[in-house]
ROROPA-585637 format. One line per 8 residues: for each residue x, y, z of N, C-alpha, C. Coordinates in steps of 0.1 Angstrom, whole numbers, plus 5000, padded with zeros to 4 digits. Layout:
# ROROPA-585637
X/Y/Z/X/Y/Z/X/Y/Z | ...
//
This chain:
# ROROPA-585637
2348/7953/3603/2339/7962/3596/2326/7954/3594 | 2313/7958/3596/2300/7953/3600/2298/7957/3584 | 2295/7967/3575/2292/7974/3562/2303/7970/3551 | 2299/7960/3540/2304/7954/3530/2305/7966/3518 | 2310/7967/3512/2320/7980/3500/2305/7978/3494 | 2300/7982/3485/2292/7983/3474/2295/7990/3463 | 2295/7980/3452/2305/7980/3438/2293/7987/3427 | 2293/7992/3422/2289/7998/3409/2286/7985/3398
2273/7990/3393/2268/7973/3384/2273/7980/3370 | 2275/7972/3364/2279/7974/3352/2264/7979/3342 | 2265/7986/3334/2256/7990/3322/2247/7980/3316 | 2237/7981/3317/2229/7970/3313/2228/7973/3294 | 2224/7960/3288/2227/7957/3278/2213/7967/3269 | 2218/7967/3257/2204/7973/3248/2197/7968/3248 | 2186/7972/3254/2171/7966/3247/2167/7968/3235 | 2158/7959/3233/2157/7956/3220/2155/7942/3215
2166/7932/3212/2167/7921/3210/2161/7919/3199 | 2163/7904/3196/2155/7903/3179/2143/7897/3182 | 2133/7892/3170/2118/7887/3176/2116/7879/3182 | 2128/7868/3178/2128/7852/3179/2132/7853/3192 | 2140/7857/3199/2140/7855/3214/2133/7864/3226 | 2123/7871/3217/2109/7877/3227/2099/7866/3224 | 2099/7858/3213/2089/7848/3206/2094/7836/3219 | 2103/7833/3221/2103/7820/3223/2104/7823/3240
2106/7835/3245/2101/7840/3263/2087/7837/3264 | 2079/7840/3254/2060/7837/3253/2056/7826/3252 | 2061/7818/3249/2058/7804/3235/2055/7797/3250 | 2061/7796/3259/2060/7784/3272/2042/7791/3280 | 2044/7804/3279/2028/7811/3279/2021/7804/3275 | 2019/7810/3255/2009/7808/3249/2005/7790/3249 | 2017/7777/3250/2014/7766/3250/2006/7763/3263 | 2010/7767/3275/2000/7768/3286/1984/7769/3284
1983/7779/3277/1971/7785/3277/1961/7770/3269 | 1967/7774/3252/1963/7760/3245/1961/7747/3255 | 1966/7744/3263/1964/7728/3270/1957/7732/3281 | 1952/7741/3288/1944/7748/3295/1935/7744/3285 | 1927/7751/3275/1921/7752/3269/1912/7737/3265 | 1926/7729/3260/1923/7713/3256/1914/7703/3269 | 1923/7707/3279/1921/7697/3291/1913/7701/3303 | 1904/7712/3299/1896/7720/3311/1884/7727/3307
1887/7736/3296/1877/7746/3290/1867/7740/3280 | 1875/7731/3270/1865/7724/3261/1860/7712/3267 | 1861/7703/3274/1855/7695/3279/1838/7699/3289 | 1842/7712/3296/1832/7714/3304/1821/7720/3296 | 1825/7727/3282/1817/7731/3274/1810/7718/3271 | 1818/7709/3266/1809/7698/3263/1799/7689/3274 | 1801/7693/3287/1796/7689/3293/1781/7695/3301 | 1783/7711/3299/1771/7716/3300/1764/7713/3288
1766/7714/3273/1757/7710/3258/1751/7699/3265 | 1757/7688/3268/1750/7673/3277/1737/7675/3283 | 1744/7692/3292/1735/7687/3305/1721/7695/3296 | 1725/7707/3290/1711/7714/3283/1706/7702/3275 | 1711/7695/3271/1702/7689/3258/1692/7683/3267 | 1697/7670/3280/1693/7664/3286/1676/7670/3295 | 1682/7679/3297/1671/7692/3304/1660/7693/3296 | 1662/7697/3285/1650/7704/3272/1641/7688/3273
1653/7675/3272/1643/7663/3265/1636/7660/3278 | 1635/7663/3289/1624/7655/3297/1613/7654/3295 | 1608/7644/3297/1592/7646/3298/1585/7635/3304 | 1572/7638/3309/1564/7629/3319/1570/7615/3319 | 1571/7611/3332/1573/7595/3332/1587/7590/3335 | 1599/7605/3333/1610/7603/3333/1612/7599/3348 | 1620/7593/3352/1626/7590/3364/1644/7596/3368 | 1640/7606/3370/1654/7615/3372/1661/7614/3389
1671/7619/3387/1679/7622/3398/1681/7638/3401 | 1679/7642/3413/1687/7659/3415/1698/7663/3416 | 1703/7675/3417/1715/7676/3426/1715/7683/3441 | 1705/7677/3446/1701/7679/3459/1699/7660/3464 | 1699/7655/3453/1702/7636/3460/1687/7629/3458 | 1677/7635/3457/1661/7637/3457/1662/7623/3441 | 1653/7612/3447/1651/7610/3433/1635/7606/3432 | 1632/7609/3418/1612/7606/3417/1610/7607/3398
1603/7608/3398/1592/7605/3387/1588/7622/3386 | 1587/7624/3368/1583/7635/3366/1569/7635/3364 | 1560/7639/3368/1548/7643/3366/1541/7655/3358 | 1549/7665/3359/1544/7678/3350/1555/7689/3352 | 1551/7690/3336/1565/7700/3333/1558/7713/3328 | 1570/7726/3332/1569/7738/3327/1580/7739/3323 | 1580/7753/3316/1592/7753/3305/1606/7759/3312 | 1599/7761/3327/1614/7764/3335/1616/7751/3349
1599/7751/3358/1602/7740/3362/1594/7725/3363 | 1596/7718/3370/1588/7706/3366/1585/7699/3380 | 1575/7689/3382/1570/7683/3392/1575/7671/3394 | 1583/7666/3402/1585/7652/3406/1580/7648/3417 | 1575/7635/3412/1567/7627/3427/1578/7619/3433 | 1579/7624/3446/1591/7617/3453/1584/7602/3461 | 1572/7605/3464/1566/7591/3471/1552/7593/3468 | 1544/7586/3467/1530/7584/3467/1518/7597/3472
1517/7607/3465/1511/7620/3465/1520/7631/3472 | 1532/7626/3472/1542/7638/3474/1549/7643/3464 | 1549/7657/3460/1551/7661/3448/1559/7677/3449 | 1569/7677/3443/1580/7688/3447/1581/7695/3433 | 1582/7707/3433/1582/7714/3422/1594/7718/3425 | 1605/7713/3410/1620/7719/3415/1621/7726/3394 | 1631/7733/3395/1638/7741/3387/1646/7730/3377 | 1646/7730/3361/1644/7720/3356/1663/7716/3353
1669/7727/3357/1685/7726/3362/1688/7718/3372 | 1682/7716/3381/1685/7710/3391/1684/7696/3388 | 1678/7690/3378/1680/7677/3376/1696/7675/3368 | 1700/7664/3375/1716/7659/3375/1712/7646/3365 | 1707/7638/3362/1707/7621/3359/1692/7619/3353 | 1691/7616/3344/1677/7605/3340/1680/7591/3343 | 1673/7587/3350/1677/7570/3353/1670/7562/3344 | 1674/7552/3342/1664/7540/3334/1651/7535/3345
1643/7532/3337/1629/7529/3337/1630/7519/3349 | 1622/7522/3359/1616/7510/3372/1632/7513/3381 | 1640/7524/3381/1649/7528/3392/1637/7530/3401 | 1629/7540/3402/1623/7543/3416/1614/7538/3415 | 1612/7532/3429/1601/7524/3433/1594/7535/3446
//
């Protein structure tokens, strides 16, 4: 015989249950979520506050880095973008996000 009998499942149980064991099916969830939260979410928050602060403080003379790899000397700023001199009268007007790094003083030469 190729075709196995097929038995009848027994009555499944009441739903319902009590709180504590719908609480503790969630609990492996909601602690997910929390360490998500710890080890991913608040960190990068804190790391965009960084990068705005960093942004707002530029001003002439800084010697920044991009995230395009570009690095120069700020020359003139607007309240969205700013001028960096990449070499001796070459001057690139980039978007004031796009700076990645303020370097310390006499990095570009």
């Amino acid at each position: 015989m190729l075709i196995s009998p097929a038995f009848a499942q027994a009555a499944a149980p009441a739903a319902g249950g009590d709180f504590m064991s719908q609480l503790s099916g969630m609990l492996p969830l909601v602690l997910m979520f929390v360490a998500l939260y710890f080890i991913m979410i608040r960190p990068q928050m804190k790391r965009q506050k960084e990068h705005r602060a960093m942004v707002e403080a530029l001003a002439k003379g800084d010697e920044v880095a991009t995230a395009g790899g570009l690095l120069g000397r700020v020359v003139d700023l607007d309240e969205q973008f700013l001028f960096v001199e990449v070499a001796s009268g070459v001057k690139l007007q980039l978007q004031r996000q796009a700076v990645t790094q303020v370097l310390p003083k006499g990095s570009v030469k």
